[in-house]
C-alpha positions in Angstrom: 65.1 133.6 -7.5 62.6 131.9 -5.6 59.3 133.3 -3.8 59.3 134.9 -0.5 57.5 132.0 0.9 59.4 129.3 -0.9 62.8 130.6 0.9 62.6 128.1 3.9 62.1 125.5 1.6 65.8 125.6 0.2 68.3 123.6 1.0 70.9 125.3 3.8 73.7 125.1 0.6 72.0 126.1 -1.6 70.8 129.3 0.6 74.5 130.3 1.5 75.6 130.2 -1.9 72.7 132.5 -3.1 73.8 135.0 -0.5 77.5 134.5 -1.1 76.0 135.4 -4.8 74.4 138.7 -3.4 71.1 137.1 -4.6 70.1 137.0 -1.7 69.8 139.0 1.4 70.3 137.4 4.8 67.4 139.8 6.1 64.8 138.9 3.7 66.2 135.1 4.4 65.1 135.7 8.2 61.9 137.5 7.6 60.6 134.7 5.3 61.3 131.9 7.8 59.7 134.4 10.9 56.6 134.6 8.5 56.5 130.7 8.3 57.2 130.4 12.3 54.0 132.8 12.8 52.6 130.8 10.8 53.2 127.4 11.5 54.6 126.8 14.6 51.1 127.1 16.2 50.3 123.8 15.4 52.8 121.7 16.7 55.2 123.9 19.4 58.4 123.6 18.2 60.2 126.6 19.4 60.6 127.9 22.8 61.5 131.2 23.1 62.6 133.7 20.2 65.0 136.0 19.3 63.7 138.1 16.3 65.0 141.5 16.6 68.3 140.5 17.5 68.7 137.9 15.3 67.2 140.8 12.5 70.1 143.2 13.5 72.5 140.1 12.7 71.2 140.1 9.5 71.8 143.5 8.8 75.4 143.1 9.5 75.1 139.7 7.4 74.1 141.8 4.2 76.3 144.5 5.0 79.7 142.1 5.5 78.4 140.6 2.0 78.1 144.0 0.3 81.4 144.8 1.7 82.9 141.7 0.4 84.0 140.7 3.9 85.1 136.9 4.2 82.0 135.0 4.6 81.5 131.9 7.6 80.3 128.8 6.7 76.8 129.2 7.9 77.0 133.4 6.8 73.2 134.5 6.9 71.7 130.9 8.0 68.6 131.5 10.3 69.7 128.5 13.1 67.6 127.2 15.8 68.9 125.7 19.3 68.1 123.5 21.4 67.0 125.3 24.7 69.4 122.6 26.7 72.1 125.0 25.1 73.2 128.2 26.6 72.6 131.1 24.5 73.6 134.8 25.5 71.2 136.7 26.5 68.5 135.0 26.1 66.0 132.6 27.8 67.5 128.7 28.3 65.5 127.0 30.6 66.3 123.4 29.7 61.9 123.0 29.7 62.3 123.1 33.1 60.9 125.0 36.1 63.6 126.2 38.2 64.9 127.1 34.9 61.9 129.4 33.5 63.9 132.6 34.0 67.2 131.9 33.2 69.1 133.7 31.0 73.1 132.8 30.2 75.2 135.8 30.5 77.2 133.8 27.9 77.2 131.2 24.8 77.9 127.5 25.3 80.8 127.0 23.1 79.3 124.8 20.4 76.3 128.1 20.4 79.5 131.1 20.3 81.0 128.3 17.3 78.1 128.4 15.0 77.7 132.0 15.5 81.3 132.7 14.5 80.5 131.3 11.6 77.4 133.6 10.6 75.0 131.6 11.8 72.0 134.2 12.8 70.4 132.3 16.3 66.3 133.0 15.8 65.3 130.7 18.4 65.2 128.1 21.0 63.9 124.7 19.8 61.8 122.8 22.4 63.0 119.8 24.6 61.9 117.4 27.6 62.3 118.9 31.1 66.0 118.7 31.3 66.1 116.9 27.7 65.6 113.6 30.1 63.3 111.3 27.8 62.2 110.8 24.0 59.0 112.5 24.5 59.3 116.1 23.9 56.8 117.9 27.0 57.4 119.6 29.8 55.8 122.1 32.4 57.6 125.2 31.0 56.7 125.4 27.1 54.1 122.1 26.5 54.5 119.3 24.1 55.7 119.6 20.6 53.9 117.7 18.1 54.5 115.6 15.3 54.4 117.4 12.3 53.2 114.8 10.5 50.2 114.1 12.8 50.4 117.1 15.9 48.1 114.1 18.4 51.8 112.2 17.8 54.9 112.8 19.7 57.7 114.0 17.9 60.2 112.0 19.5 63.1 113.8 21.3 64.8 114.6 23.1 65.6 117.0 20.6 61.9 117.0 19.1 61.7 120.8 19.0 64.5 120.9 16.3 63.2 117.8 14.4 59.8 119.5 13.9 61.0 122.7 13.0 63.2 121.2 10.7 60.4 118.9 8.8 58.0 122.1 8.4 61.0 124.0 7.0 61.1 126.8 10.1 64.7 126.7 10.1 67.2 125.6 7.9 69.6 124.6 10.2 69.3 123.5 14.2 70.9 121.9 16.9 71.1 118.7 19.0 72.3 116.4 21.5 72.3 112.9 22.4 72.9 110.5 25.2 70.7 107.5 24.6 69.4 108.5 21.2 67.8 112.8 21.4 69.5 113.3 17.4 68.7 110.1 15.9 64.7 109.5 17.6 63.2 112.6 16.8 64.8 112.8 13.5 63.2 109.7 12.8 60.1 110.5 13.6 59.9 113.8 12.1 62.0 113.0 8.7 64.8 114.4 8.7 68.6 114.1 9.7 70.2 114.2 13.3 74.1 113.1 13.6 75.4 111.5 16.7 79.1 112.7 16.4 82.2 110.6 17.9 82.7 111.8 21.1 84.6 114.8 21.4 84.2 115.8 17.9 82.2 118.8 18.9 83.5 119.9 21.6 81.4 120.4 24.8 82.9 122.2 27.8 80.6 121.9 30.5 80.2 118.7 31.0 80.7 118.0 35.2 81.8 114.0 33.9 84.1 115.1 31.3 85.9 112.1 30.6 82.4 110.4 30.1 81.9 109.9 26.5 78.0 108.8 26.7 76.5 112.6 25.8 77.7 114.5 23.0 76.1 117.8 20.8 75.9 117.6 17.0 73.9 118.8 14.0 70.3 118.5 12.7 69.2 119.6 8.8 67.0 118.5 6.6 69.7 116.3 4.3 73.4 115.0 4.4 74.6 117.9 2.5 73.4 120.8 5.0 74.5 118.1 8.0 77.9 118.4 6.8 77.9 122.1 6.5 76.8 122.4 9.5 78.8 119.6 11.2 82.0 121.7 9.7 81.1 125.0 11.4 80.5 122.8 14.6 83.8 121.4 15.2 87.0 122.6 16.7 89.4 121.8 19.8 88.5 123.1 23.1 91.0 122.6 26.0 88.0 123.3 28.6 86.3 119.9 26.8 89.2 116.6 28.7 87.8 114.8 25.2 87.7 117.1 22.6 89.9 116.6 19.5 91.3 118.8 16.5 89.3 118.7 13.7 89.4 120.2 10.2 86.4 121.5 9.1 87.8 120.8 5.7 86.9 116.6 6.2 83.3 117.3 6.7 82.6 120.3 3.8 82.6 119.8 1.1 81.6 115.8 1.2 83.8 113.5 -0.9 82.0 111.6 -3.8 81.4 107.9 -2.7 80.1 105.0 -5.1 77.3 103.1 -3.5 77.9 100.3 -5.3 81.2 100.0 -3.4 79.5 99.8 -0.2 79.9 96.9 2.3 76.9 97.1 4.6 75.7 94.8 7.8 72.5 95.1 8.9 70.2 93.8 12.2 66.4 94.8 13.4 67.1 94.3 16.6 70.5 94.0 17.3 69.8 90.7 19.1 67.6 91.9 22.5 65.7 95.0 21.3 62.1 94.7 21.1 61.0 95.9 18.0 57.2 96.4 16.3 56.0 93.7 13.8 55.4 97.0 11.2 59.0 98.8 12.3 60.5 95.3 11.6 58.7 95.0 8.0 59.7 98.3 7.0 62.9 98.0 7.7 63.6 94.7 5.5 61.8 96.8 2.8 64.6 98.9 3.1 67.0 96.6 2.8 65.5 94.7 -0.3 65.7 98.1 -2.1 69.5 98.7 -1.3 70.8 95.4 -1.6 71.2 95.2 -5.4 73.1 98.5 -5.2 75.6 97.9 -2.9 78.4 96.1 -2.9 77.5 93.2 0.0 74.5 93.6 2.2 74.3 91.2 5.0 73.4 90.3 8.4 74.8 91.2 11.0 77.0 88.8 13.7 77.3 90.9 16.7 77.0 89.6 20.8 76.2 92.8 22.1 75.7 91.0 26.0 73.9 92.7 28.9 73.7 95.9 27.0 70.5 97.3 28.5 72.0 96.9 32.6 75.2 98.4 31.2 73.2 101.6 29.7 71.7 101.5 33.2 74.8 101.8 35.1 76.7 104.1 32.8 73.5 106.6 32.4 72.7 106.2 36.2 76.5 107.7 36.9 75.8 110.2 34.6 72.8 111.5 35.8 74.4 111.5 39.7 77.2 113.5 38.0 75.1 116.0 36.5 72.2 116.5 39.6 72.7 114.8 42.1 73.7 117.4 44.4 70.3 119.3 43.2 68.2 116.4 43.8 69.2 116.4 47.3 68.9 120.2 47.8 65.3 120.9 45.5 64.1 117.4 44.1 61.0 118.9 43.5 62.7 121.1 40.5 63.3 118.0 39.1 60.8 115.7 36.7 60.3 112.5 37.1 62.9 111.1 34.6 65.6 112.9 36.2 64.5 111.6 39.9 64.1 108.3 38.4 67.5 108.4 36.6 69.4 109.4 40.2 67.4 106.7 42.6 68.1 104.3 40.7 72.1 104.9 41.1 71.1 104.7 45.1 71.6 101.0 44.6 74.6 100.5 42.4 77.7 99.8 43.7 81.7 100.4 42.7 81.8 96.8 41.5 78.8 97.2 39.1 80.3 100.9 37.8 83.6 98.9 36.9 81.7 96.0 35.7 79.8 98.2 33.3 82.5 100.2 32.2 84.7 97.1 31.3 81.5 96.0 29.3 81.3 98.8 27.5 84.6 98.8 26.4 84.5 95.4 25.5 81.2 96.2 23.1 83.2 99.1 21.6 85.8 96.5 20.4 83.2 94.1 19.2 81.3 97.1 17.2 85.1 97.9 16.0 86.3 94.1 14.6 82.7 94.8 12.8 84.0 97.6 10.8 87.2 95.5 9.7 84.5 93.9 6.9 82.2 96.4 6.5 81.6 100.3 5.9 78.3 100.8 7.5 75.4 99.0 9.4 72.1 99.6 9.8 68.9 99.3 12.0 65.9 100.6 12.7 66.1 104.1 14.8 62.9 103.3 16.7 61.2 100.3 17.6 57.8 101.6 17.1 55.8 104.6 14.9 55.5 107.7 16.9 52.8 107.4 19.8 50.6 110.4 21.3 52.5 112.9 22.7 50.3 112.6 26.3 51.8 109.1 26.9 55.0 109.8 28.7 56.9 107.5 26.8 56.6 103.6 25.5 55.2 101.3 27.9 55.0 98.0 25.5 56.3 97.2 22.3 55.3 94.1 20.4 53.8 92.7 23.8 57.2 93.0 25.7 56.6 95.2 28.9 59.7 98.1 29.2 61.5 97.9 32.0 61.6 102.2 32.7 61.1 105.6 30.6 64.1 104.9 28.3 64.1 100.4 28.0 62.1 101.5 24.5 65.5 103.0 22.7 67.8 100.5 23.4 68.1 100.4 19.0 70.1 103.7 19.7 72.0 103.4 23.2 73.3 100.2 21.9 75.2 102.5 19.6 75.5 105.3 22.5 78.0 102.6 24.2 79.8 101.5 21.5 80.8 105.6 20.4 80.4 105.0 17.2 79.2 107.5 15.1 75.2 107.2 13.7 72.8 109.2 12.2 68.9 109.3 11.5 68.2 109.3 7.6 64.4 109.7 6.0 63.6 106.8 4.4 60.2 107.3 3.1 57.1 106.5 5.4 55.7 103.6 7.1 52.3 101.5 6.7 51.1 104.5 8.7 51.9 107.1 6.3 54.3 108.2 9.3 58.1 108.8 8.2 60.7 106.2 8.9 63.9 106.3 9.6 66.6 104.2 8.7 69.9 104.3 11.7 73.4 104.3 9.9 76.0 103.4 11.8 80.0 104.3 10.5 83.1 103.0 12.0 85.2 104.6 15.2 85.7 108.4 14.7 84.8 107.7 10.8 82.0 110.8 11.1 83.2 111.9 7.7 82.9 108.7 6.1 79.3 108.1 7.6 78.0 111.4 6.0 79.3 110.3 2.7 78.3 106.8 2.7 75.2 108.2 3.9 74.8 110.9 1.2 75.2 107.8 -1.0 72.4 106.2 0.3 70.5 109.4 0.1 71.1 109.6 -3.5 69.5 106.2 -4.1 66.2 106.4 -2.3 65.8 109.9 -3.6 65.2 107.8 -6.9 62.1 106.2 -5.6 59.8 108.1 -4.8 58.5 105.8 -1.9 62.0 105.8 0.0 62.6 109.8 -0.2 62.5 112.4 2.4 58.9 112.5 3.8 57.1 116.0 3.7 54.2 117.3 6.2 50.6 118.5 4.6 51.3 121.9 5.7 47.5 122.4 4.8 46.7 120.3 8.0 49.1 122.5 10.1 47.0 125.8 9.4 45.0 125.2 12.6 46.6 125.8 16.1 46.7 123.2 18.3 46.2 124.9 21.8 46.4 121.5 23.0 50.0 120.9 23.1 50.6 123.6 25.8 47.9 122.5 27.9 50.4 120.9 30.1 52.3 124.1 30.9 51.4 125.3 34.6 53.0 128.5 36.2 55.2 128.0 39.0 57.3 130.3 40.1 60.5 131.6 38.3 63.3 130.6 40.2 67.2 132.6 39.0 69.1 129.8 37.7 72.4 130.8 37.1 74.9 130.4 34.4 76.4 127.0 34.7 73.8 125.3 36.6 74.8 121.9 34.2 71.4 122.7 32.4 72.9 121.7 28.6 74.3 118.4 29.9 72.4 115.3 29.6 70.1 114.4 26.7 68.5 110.8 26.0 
């Protein structure tokens, strides 16, 4: 049995089954990971607000269901953290953002009242940009989070919150969502794993554009294996959701077995038209000269993926009109910059560019599709630079190309945004920096269950080396506080949003 403060440390699996066991107790599970917040968190402001007692009394009934032997959930005992876009009952969401610093939901968002039905004991709320509109996770409520690798960096986002307090081993399990790339990014940046699920997949029944299939929730963890798990507790049909689909949880937990050797993979740095960093670019072919003598075929990638970047324009432009438009003409100042920027811009896009853009994107989706036909995976770079300081708003210039607005910088991920295909963040080691890297595998249409186990296959192989694993902090340089990243907080007033206010519906 391992220490007290070695708990966090354990894999998600390996953490149920020891309290499936009764080796374990969910409550001395909890306290451990609280002890590491307190201890921790200080130093890079990854959590928002908590929920300690509560999720303690959880606990309790955990251990008691297990001593009763109850039927267990998936994720029975797992301390989980969301993302504070995401409803939670009865306690504080505010989305990072100032009309939002006193709300709290009278009720669960579905995929939140999913997990928890599965035993999953919610500790806290994991930190995101004001409305989770950017990769650069700050905002006026709660501050910045910082890298954990580095707490001057940014942590990428816009699910950075759960990405740090997954690579200091907080939590074992947290949430995410994505629109342009707020799994994969901060994933990336912080070493771990963040799935972008097929659209629908996990289902999400607040969303005002519900046909829209450019946003979508999914899990975070620390490796494929607890992905999965948590990816199976996740999924589920929701008639409230126009694009949710039936799912058995049964595809995604356990993982099939899959030979790597078998494995047809296409790869591209830059997709054709992304700008990408000399170093991001050198990295990655290191990647691929490791995996190409295990693998089946390994090759580049022919793809036309056109006017991608004015397509993500339109398509995210609707979005955001969809989602606050009618608040941005009632209280724009509630609003951050991103947000306002994202709604003015639709000011001057008309009916013919919204078709044109949408008959783009389906024609890229085919494209991406005919890809697949030859291989099982491809890969690219997740971001096209290391992680920058967390008090520049977001990437200005990469590689000498100026970025045309906030988000220009991850076009690697809302290139695969468009297409719907399914892609997930996986450590890959570190960079010249000593920062991690992350390597962006992509799986075919609605083939989520295939990705992870592809993916677990590539896992398995940089594991080997010990230059390509899964990148850990020095916790030793997290023992100071870094008042810093909350300098940024200010303290407007509270302002009662309510329940369904369309806070936990657009990420990056």
């Amino acid at each position: 049995m391992p220490a007290d403060h070695e708990l966090p440390t354990r894999s998600a699996v390996e953490l149920r089954t020891l309290i499936a066991r009764r080796e374990l107790a969910p409550l001395e599970l909890l306290d451990a990971c609280i002890a590491r917040i307190e201890r921790l968190n200080p130093a890079i402001n990854a959590l928002a607000a908590t929920d300690f007692e509560r999720a303690r009394a959880a606990a309790r009934a955990a251990g008691d269901a297990v001593a009763q032997g109850r039927p267990l959930g998936l994720l029975h005992g797992l301390p989980l953290g969301v993302k504070d876009l995401q409803d939670t009952a009865g306690l504080l969401t505010t989305s990072g953002n100032v009309r939002l610093r006193g709300h709290v939901p009278r009720s669960d968002l579905g995929f939140v009242a999913r997990l928890r039905a599965a035993g999953a004991l919610v500790a806290a709320k994991t930190n995101t940009p004001d409305m989770a509109a950017g990769a650069n996770t700050r905002n006026v409520v709660w501050g910045a989070t910082g890298n954990p690798f580095d707490p001057a960096l940014n942590a990428g986002g816009s699910s950075g919150g759960s990405a740090a307090a997954l690579a200091t081993d907080l939590l074992p399990l947290a949430t995410g969502s994505d629109t342009g790339g707020s799994l994969r990014i901060p994933a990336a940046l912080c070493g771990v794993v963040g799935l972008r699920t097929s659209p629908g997949l996990v289902a999400h029944e607040r969303r005002p554009l519900g046909w829209s299939p450019l946003s979508v929730m999914g899990p975070m963890a620390r490796s494929i294996d607890d992905t999965a798990l948590l990816l199976a507790a996740s999924v589920g049909f929701d008639a409230r959701d126009p694009l949710s689909v039936p799912a058995d949880p049964a595809a995604f937990w356990p993982l099939p077995e899959r030979d790597p050797a078998r494995l047809r993979i296409a790869y591209t740095e830059d997709f054709g038209i992304c700008a990408v960093d000399p170093g991001v670019r050198a990295a990655f072919r290191a990647r691929i000269d490791a995996l190409a003598p295990h693998v089946a075929r390994c090759e580049p990638l022919v793809l036309d993926v056109g006017d991608a970047d004015r397509v993500f324009d339109i398509v995210r432009a609707e979005g955001f009109v969809g989602t606050f438009g009618e608040l941005y003409r009632r209280e724009p100042e509630s609003l951050g910059p991103n947000i306002r920027a994202n709604v003015e811009l639709a000011a001057g896009i008309t009916l013919a560019d919204r078709a044109w853009a949408h008959r783009e994107q389906t024609a890229l989706a085919r494209r991406f599709a005919q890809v697949f036909e030859s291989f099982d995976l491809v890969l690219a770079p997740v971001t096209p630079l290391p992680p920058f300081p967390w008090t520049q708003l977001y990437a200005e210039r990469i590689d000498g190309q100026p970025m045309r607005n906030y988000y220009h910088w991850v076009a690697l991920t809302y290139i695969v945004t468009l297409a719907t295909n399914p892609a997930l963040s996986l450590p890959c080691g570190r960079d010249a920096l000593g920062l991690p890297f992350g390597l962006q595998v992509i799986g075919a249409p609605r083939g989520d269950a295939a990705l992870l186990a592809a993916a677990r296959a590539l896992e398995g192989l940089f594991a080997a080396t010990p230059a390509l694993a899964r990148p850990r902090p020095d916790l030793a340089a997290l023992a100071r506080p870094r008042p810093e990243l909350k300098s940024i907080v200010t303290h407007p007033p509270v302002y009662g949003g309510a329940p369904g206010d369309n806070a936990d519906l657009i990420a990056v």
